[in-house]
C-alpha positions, 0 to 999 in steps of 0.5 A: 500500500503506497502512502496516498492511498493510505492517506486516503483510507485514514481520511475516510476513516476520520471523515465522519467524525470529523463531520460530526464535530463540526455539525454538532459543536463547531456550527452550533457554537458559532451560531451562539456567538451570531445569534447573541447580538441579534434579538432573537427568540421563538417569539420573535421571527424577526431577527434583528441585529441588537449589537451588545445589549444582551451582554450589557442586560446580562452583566447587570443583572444581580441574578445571572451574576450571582450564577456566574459567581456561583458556578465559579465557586462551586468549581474550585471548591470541589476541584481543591476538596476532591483532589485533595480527598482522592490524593489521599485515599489513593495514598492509603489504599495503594498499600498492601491492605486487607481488602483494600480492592473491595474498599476501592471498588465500594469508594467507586461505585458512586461514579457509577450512579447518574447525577440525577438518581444523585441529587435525588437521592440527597434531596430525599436525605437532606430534606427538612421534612420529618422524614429527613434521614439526615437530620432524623440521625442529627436529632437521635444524638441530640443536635438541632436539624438543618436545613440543608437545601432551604437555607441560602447560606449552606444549599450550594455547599449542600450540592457540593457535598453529593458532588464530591462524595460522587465523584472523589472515587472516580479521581481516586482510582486514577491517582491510584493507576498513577501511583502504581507506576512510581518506581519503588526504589525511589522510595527505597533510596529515601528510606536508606537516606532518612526521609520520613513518610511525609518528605516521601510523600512531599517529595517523591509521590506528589510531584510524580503525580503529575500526570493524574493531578493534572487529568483530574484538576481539568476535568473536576475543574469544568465539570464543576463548571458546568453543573446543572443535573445535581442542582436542578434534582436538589434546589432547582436553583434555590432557595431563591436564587442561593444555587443558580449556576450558568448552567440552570440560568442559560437554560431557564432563559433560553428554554423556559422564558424563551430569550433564546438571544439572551442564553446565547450571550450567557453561552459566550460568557461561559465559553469565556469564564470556562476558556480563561479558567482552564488556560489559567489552571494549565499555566500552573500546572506547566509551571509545576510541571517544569520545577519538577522535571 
């Protein structure tokens, strides 16, 4: 087989994905920038060219600023609390324990389960009715109950609590993958020299953990960003608007109040906030990178 006519097998072969991508995200997305300066919406057939109101209505709204302000929040919150979570159960359960695999596959199984059979699951547990699982346990030891979706201080750390018990498994296991391809005469030579379990771990494991930390602060990092499944099966953006995201207001607006120009804007606000976060995460992480190598 000469190389042309490998060039074109290799080209049919990526040819329908390419398509796919380019039809299913690359035009929807520019789309949203187009039809963000427009007024459009399903009740206006009219389109008409509005310049940057819709930006200038969104970042004056208290609301949707407050959902901005909400999503990037959540998103390092739950990237530094289930990283740091899932670095340390992968420490202790990379040892030679009695069943430590029985232990990692029970930590796993959440990542298992939708978000929605998640949130409403929770939402039964930390519900302020009577039948309240979680303040029913808090009450038997004597404590007053809570409540935990209804009050505007604590509903958002709430979701983020599901979140990270959902999902700290899942960051876990490739921590753990990581782990195991560290050579142990790394640490055999530290022992030799005198180092405690902590200058180990400060100087041989973490640093070496590169690769997985830098998968899993990207992937927590936009999932947080872009949460909607748990908030809309717990609050539904409540109490008030104490737990609106991006993601539950561009969809309020654009499928339920029909502004459908307007969730465009918020669309090319988030691309924005999700483009310069992640840029930012990985410039730090290339710095990390380069004082260890």
């Amino acid at each position: 087989m000469n190389i042309q006519n490998r060039d074109r097998i290799l080209f049919a072969m990526i040819l329908p994905a390419f398509l796919g991508f380019m039809v299913l995200f690359v035009a929807p997305t520019l789309m949203s920038f187009a039809y963000s300066v427009t007024n459009w919406s399903v009740y206006n057939p009219q389109i008409k060219f509005v310049g940057l109101n819709n930006f200038t209505t969104l970042f004056s709204d208290e609301k949707t600023m407050a959902a901005i302000g909400h999503s990037v929040k959540y998103a390092l919150l739950i990237t530094v609390i289930q990283n740091s979570l899932a670095i340390l159960f992968a420490v202790l359960l990379s040892r030679k324990l009695i069943m430590s695999g029985i232990v990692k596959s029970i930590f796993f199984l959440p990542a298992v389960l939708s978000i929605l059979v998640v949130g409403y699951l929770f939402q039964y547990i930390m519900t302020s009715a009577d039948y309240g699982l979680l303040n029913n346990i808090l009450q038997y030891f004597g404590f007053a109950p809570v409540n935990w979706l209804g009050d505007s201080k604590i509903a958002l750390y709430s979701v983020l609590a599901t979140q990270v018990w959902q999902w700290t498994g899942w960051s876990m296991v490739i921590y753990v993958a990581n782990l195991k391809s560290i050579d142990g005469s790394l640490y055999e030579a530290a022992d030799i020299d005198g180092a405690g379990k902590i200058q180990c771990f400060c100087r041989i494991t973490l640093p070496l953990l590169y690769p997985a930390t830098s998968f899993n602060v990207l992937m927590s990092l936009i999932g947080g960003l872009k949460v909607f499944d748990a908030v809309f099966a717990m609050t539904k953006g409540g109490p008030g608007y104490a737990t609106e995201t991006i993601m539950t207001t561009m969809i309020r607006e654009g499928f339920n109040n029909g502004r459908n120009a307007y969730a465009c804007a918020f669309a090319v606000v988030f691309f924005v906030v999700v483009f310069c976060m992640t840029k930012a995460i990985t410039w730090l992480l290339g710095r990390w990178e380069a004082s260890i190598s």
